[in-house]
N, C-alpha and C positions, 0 to 999 in steps of 0.2 A: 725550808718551808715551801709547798707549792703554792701555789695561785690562788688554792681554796682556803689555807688556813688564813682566818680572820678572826686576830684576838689583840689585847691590850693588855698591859700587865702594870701598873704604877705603883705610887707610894706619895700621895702626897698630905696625908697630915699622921702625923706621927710613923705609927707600926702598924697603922693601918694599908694592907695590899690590896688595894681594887683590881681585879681580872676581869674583863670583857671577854666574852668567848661568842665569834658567833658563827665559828666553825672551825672542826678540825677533820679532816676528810682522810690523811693516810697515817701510820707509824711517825713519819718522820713530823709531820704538823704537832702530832701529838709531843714528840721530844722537843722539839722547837718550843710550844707554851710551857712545856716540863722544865725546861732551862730557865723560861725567863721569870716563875714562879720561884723556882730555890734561888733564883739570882737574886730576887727581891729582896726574898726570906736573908740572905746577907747583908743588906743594904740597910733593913731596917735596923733602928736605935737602939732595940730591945727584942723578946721574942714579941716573931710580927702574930699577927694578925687575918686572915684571908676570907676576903669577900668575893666570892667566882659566881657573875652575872651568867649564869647561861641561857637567858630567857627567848634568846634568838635565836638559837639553835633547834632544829627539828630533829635529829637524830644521827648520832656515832655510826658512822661504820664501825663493824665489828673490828678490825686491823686499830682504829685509832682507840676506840674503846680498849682493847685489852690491854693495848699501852700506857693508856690513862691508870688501868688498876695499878698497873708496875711502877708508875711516875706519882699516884697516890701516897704509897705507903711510906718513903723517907718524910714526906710532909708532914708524919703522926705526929715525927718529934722535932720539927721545925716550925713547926706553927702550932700557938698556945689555942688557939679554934679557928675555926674555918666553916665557913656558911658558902653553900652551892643554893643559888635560885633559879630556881626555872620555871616556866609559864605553868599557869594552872590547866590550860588546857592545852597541854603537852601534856598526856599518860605516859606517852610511851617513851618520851625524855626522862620523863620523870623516875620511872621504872626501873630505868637503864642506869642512869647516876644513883640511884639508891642502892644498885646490886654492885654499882664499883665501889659506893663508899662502904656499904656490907664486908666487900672483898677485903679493903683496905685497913679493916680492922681499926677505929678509932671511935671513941667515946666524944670526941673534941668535935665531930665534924656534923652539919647535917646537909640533908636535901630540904631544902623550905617553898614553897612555892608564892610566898607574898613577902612583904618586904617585911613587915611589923614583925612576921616568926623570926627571920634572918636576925632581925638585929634584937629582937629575944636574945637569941641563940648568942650573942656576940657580945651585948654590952656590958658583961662581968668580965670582959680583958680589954675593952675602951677607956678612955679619958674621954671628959665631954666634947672635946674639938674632935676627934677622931670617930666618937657618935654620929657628931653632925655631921661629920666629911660621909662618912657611912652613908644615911640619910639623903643628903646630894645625891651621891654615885648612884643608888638606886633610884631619884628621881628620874635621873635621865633617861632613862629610857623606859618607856610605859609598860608597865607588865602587861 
């Protein structure tokens, strides 16, 4: 991982995965959070779950991006849904995660740009503690 990659990968209520992303700058950043995402995805109790905050992120290099699509697609079938948020006034973040998860081919996954859509998107594979921890994790830090 270089200097630039700055993310968090956890597990703390149930199969719920909270990712922080709030940069990945080359290839290898990008294998770096790719590892610690499937690493999770074993850790958890059941099939997990993945919440990926990217809302502090302004934009992929294309090198980290196109390894994102690649480190995407095993996640179809490791994770029972997966919610990516990014800032609403990020177009062009936006844009860009929307065409990897395109690439990525899954029905399970979306791009959401506020918190309410994400855990839309999420709370038919939650438990209510695993709602809530949701909930938290996306408080933290202000969209």
């Amino acid at each position: 991982m270089t200097r630039d990659a700055d993310f968090t990968v956890d597990i703390r209520a149930g199969r719920l995965v909270e990712a922080r992303v709030r940069g990945l700058s080359t290839r290898d950043d990008a294998d770096a959070y790719g590892l610690a995402v499937a690493a999770a995805a074993q850790r958890a109790p059941a099939q997990p779950v993945l919440l990926a905050d990217h809302r502090a992120v302004r934009v992929y290099p294309q090198p980290a991006a196109d390894r994102l699509v690649e480190l995407f697609r095993p996640n179809n079938t490791r994770y029972a849904r997966i919610a990516v948020v990014v800032s609403p006034l990020n177009a062009i973040l936006r844009m860009q995660l929307e065409r990897l998860v395109r690439e990525a081919r899954s029905d399970h996954r979306r791009v959401c740009t506020d918190a309410e859509t994400a855990l839309d998107h999420l709370v038919s594979s939650l438990d209510p503690r695993e709602l809530a921890r949701a909930r938290a994790f996306l408080a933290e830090l202000p969209a």
